[in-house]
PyMOL Python script that loads the backbone (N, CA, C, O; Angstrom):
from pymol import cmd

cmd.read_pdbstr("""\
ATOM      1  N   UNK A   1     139.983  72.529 118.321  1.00  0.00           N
ATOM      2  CA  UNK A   1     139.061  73.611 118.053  1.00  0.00           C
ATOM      3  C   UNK A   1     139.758  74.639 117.163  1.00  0.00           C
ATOM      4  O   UNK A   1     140.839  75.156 117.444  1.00  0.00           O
ATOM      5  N   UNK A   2     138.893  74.940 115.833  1.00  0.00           N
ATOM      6  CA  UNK A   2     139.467  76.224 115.184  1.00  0.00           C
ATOM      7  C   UNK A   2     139.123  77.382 115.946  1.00  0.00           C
ATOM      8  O   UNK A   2     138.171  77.619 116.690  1.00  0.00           O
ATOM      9  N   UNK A   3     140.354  78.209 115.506  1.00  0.00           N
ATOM     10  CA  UNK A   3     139.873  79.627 115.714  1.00  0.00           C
ATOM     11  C   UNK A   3     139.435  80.364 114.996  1.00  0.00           C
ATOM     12  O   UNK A   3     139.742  80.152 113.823  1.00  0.00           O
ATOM     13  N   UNK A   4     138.720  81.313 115.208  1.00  0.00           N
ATOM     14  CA  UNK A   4     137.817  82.005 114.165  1.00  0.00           C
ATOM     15  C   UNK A   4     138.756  83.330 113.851  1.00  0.00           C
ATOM     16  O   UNK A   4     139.481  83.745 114.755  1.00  0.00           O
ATOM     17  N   UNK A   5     138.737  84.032 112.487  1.00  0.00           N
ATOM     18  CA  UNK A   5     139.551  84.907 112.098  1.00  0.00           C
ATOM     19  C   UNK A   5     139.255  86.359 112.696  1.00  0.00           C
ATOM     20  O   UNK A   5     138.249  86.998 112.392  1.00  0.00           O
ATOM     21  N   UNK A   6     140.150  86.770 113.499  1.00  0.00           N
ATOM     22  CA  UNK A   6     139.777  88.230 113.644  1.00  0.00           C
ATOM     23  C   UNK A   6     139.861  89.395 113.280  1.00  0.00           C
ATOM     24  O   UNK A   6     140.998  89.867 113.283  1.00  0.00           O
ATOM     25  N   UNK A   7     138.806  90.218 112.873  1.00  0.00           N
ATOM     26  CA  UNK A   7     138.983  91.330 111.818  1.00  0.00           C
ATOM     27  C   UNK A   7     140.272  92.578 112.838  1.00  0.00           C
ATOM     28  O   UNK A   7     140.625  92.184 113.950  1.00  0.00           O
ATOM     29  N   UNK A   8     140.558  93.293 112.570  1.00  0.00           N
ATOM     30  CA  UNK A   8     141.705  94.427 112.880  1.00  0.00           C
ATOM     31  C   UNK A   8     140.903  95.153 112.899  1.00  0.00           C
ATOM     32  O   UNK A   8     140.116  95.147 111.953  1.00  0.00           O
ATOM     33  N   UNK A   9     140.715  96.204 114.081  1.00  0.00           N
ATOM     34  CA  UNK A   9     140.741  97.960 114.130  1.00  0.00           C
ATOM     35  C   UNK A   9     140.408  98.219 113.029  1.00  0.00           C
ATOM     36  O   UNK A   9     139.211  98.256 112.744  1.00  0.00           O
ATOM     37  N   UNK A  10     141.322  98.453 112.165  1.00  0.00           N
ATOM     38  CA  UNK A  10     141.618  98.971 110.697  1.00  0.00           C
ATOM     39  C   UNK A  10     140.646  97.802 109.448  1.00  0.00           C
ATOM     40  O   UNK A  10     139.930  98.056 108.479  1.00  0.00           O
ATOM     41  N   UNK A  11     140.967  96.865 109.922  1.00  0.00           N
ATOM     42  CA  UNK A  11     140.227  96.099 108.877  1.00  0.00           C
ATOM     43  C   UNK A  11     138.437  96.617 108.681  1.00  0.00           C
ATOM     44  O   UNK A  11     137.749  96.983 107.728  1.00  0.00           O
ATOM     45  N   UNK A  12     138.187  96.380 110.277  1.00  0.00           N
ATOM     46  CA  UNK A  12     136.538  96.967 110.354  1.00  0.00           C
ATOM     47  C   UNK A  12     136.380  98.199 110.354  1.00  0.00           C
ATOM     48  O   UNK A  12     135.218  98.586 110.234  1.00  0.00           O
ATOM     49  N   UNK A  13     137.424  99.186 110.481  1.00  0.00           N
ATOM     50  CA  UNK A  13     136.966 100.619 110.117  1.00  0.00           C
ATOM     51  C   UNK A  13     136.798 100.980 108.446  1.00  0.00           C
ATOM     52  O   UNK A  13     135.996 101.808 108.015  1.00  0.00           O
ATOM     53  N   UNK A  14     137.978  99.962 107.392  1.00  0.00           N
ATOM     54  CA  UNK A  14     137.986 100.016 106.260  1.00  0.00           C
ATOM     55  C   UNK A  14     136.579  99.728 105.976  1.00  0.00           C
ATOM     56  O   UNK A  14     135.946 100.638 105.440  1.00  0.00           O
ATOM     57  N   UNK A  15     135.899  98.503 106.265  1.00  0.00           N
ATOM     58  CA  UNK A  15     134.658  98.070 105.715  1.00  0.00           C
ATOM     59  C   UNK A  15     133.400  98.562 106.311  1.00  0.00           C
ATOM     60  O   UNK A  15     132.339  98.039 105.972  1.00  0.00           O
ATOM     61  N   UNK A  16     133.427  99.499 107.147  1.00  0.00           N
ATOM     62  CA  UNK A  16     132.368 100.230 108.107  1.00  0.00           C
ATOM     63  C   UNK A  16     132.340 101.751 107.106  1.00  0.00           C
ATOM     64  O   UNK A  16     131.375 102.494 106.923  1.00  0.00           O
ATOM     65  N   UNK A  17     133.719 101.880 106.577  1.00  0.00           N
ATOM     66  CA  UNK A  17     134.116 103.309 106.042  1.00  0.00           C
ATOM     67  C   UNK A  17     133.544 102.916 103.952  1.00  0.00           C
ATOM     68  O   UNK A  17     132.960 103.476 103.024  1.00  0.00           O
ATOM     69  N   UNK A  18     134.029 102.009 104.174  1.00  0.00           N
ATOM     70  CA  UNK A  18     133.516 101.374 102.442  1.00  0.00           C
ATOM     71  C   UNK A  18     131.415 101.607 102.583  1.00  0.00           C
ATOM     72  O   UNK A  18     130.616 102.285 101.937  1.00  0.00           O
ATOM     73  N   UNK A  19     131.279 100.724 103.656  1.00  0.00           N
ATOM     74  CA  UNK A  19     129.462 100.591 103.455  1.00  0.00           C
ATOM     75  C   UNK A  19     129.087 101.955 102.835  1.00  0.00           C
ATOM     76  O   UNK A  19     128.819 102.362 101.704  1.00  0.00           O
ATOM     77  N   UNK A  20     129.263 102.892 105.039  1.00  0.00           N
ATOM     78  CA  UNK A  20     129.089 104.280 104.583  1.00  0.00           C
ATOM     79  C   UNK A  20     128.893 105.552 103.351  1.00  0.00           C
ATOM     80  O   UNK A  20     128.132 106.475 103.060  1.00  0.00           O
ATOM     81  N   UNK A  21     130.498 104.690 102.750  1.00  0.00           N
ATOM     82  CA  UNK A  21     130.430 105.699 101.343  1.00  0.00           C
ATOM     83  C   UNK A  21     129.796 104.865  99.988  1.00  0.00           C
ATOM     84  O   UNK A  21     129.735 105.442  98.903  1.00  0.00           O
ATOM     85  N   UNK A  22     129.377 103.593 100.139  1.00  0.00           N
ATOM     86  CA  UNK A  22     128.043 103.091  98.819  1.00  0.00           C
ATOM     87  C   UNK A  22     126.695 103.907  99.457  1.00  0.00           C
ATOM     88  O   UNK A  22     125.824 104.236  98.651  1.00  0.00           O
ATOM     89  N   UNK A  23     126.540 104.186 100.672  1.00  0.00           N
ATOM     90  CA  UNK A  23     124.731 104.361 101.205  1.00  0.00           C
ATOM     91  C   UNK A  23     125.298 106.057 100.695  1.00  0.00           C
ATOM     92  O   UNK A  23     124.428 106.384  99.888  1.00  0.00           O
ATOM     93  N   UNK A  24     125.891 106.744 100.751  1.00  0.00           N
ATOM     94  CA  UNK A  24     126.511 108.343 100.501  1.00  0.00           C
ATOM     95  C   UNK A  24     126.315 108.259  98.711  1.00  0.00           C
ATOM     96  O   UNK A  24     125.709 109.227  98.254  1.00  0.00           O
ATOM     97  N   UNK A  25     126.691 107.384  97.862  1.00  0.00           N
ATOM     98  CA  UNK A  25     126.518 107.421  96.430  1.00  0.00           C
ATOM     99  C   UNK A  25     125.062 106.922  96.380  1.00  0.00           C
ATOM    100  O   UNK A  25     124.464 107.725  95.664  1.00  0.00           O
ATOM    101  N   UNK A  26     124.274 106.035  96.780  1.00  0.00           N
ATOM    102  CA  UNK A  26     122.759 105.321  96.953  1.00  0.00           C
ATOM    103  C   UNK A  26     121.769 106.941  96.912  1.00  0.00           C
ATOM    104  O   UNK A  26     121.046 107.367  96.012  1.00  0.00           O
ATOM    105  N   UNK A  27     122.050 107.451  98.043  1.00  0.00           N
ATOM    106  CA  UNK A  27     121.424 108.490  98.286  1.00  0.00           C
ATOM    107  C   UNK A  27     122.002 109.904  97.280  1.00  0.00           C
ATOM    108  O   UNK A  27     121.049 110.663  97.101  1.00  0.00           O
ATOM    109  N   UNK A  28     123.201 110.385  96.651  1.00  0.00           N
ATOM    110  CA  UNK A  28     123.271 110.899  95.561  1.00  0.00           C
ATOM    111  C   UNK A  28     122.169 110.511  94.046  1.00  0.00           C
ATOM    112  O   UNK A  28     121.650 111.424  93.404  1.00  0.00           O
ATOM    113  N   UNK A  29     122.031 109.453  93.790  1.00  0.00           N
ATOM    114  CA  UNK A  29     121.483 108.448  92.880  1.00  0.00           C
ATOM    115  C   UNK A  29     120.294 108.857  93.434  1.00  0.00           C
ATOM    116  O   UNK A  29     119.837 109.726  92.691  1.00  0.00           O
ATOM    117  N   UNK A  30     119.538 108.655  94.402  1.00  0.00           N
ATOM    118  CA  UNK A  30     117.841 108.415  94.868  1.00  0.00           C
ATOM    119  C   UNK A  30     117.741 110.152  94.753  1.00  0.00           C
ATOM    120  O   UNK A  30     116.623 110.539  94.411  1.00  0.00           O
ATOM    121  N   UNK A  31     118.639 111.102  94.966  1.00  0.00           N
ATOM    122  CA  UNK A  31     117.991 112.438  95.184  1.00  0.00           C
ATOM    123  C   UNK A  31     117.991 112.585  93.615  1.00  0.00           C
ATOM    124  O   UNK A  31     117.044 113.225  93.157  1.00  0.00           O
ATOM    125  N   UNK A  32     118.839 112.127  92.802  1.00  0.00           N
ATOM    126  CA  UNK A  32     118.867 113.012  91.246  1.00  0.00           C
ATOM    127  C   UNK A  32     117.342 112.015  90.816  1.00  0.00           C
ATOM    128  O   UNK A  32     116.505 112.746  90.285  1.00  0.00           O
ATOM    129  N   UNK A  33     116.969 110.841  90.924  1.00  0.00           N
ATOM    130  CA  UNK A  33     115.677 110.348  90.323  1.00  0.00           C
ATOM    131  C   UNK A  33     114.820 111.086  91.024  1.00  0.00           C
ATOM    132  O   UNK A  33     113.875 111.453  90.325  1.00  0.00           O
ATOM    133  N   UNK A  34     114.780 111.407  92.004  1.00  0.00           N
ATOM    134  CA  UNK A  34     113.397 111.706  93.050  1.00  0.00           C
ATOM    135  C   UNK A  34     113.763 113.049  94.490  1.00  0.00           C
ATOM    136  O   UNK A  34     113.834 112.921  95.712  1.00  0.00           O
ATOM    137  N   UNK A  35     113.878 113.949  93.802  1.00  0.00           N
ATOM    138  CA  UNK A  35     114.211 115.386  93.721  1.00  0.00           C
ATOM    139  C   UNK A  35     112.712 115.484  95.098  1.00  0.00           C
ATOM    140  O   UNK A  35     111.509 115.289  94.925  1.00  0.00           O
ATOM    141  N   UNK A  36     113.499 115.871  96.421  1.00  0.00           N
ATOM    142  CA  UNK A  36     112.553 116.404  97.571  1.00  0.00           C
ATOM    143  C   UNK A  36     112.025 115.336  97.948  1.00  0.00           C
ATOM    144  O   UNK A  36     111.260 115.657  98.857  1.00  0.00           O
ATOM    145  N   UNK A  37     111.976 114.202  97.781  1.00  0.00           N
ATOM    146  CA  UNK A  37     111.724 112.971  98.576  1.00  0.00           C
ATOM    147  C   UNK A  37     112.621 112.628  99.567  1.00  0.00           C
ATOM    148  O   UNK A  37     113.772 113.065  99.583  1.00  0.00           O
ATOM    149  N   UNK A  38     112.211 111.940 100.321  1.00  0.00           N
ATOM    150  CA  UNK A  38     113.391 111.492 101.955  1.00  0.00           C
ATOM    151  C   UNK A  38     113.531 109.962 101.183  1.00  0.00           C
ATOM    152  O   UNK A  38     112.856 109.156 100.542  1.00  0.00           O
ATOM    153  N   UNK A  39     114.765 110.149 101.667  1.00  0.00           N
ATOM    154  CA  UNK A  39     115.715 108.781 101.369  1.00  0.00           C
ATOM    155  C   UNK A  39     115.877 108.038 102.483  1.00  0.00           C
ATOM    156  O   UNK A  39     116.172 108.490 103.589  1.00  0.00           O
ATOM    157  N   UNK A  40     115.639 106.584 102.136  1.00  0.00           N
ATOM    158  CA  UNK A  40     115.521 105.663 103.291  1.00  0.00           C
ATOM    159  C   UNK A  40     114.850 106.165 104.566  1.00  0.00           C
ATOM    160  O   UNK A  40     115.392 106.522 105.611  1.00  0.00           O
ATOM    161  N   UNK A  41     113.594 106.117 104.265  1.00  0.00           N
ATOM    162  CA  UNK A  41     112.171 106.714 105.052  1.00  0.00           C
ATOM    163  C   UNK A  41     111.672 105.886 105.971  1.00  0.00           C
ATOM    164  O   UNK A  41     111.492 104.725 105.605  1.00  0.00           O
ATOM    165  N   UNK A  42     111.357 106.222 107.245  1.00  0.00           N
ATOM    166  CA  UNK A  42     110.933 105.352 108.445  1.00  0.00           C
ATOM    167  C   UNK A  42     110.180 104.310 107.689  1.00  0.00           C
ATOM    168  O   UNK A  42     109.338 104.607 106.842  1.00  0.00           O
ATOM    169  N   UNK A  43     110.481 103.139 107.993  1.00  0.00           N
ATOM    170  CA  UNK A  43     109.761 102.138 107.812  1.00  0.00           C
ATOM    171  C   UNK A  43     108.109 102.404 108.370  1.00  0.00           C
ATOM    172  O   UNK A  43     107.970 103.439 109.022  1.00  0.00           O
ATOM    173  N   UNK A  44     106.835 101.534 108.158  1.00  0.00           N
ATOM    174  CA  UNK A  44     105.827 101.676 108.649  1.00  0.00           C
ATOM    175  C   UNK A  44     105.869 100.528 109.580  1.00  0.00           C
ATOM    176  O   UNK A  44     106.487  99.496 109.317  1.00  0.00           O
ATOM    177  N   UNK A  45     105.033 100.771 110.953  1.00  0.00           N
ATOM    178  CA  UNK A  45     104.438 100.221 112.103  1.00  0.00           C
ATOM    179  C   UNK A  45     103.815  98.880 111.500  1.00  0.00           C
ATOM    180  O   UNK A  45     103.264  98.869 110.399  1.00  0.00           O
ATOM    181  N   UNK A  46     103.924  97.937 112.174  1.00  0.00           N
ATOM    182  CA  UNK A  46     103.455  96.387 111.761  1.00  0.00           C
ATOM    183  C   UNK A  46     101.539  96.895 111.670  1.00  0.00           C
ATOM    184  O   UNK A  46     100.721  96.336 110.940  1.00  0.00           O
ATOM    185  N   UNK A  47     101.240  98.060 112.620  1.00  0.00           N
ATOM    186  CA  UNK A  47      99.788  98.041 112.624  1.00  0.00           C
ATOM    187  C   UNK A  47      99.343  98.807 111.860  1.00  0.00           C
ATOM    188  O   UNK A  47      98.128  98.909 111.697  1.00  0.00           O
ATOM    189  N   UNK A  48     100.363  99.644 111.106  1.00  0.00           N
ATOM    190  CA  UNK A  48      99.621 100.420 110.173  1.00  0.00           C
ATOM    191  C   UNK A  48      99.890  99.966 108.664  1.00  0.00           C
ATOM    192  O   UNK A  48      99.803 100.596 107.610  1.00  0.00           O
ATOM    193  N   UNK A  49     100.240  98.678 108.932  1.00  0.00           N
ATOM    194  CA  UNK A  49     100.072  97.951 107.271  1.00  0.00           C
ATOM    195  C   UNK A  49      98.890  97.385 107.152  1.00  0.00           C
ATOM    196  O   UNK A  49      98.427  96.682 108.050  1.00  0.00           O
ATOM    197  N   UNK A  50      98.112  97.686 105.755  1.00  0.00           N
ATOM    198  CA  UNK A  50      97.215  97.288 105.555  1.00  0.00           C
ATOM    199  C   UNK A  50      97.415  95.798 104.695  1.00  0.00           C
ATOM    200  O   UNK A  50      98.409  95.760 103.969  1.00  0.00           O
ATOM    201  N   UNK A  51      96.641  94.721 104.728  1.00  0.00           N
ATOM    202  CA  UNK A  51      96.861  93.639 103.957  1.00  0.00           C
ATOM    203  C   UNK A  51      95.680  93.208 103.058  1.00  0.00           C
ATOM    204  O   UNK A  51      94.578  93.193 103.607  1.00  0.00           O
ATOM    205  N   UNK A  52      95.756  92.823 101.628  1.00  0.00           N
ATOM    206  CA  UNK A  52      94.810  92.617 101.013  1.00  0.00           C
ATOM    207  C   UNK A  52      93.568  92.049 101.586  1.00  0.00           C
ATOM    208  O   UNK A  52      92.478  92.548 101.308  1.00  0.00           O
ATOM    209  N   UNK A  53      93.682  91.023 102.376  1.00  0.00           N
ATOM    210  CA  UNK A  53      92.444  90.385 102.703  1.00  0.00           C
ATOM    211  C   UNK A  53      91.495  91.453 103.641  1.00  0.00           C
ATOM    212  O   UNK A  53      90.367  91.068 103.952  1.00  0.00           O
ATOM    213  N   UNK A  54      92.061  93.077 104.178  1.00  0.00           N
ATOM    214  CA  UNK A  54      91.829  93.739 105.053  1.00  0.00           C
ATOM    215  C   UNK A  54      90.659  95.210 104.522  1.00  0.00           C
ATOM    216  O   UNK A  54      89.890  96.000 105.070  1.00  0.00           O
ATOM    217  N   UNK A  55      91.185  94.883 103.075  1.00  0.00           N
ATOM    218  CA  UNK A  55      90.262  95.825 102.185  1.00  0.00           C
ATOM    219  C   UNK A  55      89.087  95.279 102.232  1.00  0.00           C
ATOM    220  O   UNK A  55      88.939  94.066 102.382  1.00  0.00           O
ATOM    221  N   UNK A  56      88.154  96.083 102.112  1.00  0.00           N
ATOM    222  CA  UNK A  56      86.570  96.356 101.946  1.00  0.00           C
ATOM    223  C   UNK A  56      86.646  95.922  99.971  1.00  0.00           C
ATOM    224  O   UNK A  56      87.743  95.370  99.888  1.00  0.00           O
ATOM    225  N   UNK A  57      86.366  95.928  99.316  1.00  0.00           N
ATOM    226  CA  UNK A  57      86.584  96.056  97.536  1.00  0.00           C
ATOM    227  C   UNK A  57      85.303  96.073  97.345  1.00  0.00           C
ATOM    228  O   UNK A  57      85.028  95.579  96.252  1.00  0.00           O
ATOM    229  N   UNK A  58      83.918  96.613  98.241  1.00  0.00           N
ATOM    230  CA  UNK A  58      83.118  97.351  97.310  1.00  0.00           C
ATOM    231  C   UNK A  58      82.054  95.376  96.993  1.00  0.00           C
ATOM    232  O   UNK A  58      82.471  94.221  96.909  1.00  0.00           O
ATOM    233  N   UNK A  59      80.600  96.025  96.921  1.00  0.00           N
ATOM    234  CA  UNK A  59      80.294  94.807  96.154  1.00  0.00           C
ATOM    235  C   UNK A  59      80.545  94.047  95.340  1.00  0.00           C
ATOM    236  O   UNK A  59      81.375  94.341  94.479  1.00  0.00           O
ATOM    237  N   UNK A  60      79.874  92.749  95.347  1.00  0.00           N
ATOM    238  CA  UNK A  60      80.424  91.897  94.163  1.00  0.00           C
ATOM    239  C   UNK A  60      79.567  92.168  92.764  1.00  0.00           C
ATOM    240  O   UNK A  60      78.413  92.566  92.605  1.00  0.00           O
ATOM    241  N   UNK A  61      80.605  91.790  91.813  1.00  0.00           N
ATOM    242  CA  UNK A  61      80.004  92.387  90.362  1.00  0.00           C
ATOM    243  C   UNK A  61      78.318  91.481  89.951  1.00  0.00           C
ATOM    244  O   UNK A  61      77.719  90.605  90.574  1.00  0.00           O
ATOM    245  N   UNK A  62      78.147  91.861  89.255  1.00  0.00           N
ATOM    246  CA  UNK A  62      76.068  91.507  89.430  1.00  0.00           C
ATOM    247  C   UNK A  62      76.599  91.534  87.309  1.00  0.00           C
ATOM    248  O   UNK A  62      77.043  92.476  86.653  1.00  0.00           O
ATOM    249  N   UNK A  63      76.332  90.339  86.944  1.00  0.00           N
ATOM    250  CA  UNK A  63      75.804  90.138  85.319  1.00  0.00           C
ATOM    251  C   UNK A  63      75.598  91.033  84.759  1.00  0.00           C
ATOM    252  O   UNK A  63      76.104  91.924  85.441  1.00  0.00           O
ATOM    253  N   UNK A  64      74.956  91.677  83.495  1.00  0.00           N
ATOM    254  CA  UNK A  64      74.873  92.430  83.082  1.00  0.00           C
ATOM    255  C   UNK A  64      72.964  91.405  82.949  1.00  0.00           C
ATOM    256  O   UNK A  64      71.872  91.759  83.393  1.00  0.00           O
ATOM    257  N   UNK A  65      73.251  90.477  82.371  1.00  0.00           N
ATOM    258  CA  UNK A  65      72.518  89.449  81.900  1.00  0.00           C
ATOM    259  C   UNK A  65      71.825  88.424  82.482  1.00  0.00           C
ATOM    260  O   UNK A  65      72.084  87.323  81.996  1.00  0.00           O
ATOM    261  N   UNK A  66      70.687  88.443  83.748  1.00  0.00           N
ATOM    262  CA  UNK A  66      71.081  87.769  84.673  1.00  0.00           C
ATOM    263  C   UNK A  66      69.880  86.529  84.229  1.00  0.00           C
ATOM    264  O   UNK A  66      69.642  85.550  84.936  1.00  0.00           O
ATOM    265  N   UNK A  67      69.260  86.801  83.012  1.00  0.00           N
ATOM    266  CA  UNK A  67      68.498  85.656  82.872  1.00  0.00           C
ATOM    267  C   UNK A  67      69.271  84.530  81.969  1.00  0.00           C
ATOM    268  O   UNK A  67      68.739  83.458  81.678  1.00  0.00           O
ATOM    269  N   UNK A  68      70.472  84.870  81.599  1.00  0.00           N
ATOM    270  CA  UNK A  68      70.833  84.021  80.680  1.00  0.00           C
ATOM    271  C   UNK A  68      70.927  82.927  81.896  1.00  0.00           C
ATOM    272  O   UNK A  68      70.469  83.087  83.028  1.00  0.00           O
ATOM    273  N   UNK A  69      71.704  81.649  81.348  1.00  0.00           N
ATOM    274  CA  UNK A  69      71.609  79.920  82.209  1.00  0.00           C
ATOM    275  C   UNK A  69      73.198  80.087  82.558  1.00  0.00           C
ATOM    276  O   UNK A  69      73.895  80.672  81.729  1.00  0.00           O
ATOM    277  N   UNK A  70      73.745  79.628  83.667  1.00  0.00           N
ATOM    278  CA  UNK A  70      75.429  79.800  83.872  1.00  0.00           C
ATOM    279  C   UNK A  70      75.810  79.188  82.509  1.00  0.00           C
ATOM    280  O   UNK A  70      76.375  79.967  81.741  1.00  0.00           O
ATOM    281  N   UNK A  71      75.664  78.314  82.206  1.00  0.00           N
ATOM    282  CA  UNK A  71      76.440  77.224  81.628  1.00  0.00           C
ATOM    283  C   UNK A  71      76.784  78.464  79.540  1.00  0.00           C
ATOM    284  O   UNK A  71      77.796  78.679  78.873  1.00  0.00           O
ATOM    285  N   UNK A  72      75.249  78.880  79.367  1.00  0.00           N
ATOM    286  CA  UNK A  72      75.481  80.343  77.930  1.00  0.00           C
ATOM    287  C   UNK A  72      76.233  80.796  78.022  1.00  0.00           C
ATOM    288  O   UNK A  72      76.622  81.086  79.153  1.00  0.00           O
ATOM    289  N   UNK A  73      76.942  81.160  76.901  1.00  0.00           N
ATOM    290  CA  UNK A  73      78.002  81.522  76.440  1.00  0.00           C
ATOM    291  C   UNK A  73      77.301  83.225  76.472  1.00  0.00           C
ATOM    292  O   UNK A  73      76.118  83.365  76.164  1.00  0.00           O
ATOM    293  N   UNK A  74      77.951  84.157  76.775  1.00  0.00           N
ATOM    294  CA  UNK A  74      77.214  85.564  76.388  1.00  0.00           C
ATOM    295  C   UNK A  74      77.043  86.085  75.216  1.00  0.00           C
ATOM    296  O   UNK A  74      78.049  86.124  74.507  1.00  0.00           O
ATOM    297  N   UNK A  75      75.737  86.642  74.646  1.00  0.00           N
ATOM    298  CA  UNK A  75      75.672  86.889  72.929  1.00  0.00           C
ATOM    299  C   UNK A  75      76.292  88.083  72.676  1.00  0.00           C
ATOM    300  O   UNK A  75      76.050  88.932  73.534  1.00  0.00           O
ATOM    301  N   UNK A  76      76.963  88.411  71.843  1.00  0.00           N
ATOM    302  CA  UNK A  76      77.097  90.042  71.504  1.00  0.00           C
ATOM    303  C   UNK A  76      76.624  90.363  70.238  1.00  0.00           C
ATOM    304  O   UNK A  76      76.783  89.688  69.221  1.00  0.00           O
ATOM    305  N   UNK A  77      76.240  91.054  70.306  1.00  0.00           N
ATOM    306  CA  UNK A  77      75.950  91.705  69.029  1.00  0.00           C
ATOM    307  C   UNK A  77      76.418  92.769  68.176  1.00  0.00           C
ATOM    308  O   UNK A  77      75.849  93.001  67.110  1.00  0.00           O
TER     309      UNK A  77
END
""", "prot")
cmd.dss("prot")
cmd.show_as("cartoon", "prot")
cmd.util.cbc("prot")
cmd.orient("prot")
């Protein structure tokens, strides 16, 4: 059986201390594009996502032309 490598104290504080300070420059970067916005913002509730098939979109569109035959090409003039 191998053994699996174990990180050090120090090893995982280095790379816990590295993440930290990219999400510290991320959020420098997100405030200079987008000035008074919250950075990395509560995610939304599974129930308050809406999904396309969930929209209403209003009646369906109606011809302009409804005596022409499907198959006519539309005339313009």
């Amino acid at each position: 059986m191998t053994e699996e490598p174990k990180l050090s104290m120090m090893a995982l504080a280095s790379i816990l201390s590295f993440g930290f300070s990219i999400i510290l420059m991320a959020e420098q970067v997100f405030k200079k594009i987008y000035p008074g916005e919250e950075f990395l913002a509560r995610a939304s509730d599974p129930e308050e996502i809406m999904f396309e098939y969930d929209v209403n979109h209003g009646p369906e569109f109606q011809h302009e032309h409804e005596e022409e035959a499907e198959g006519d090409a539309p005339k313009y003039v």
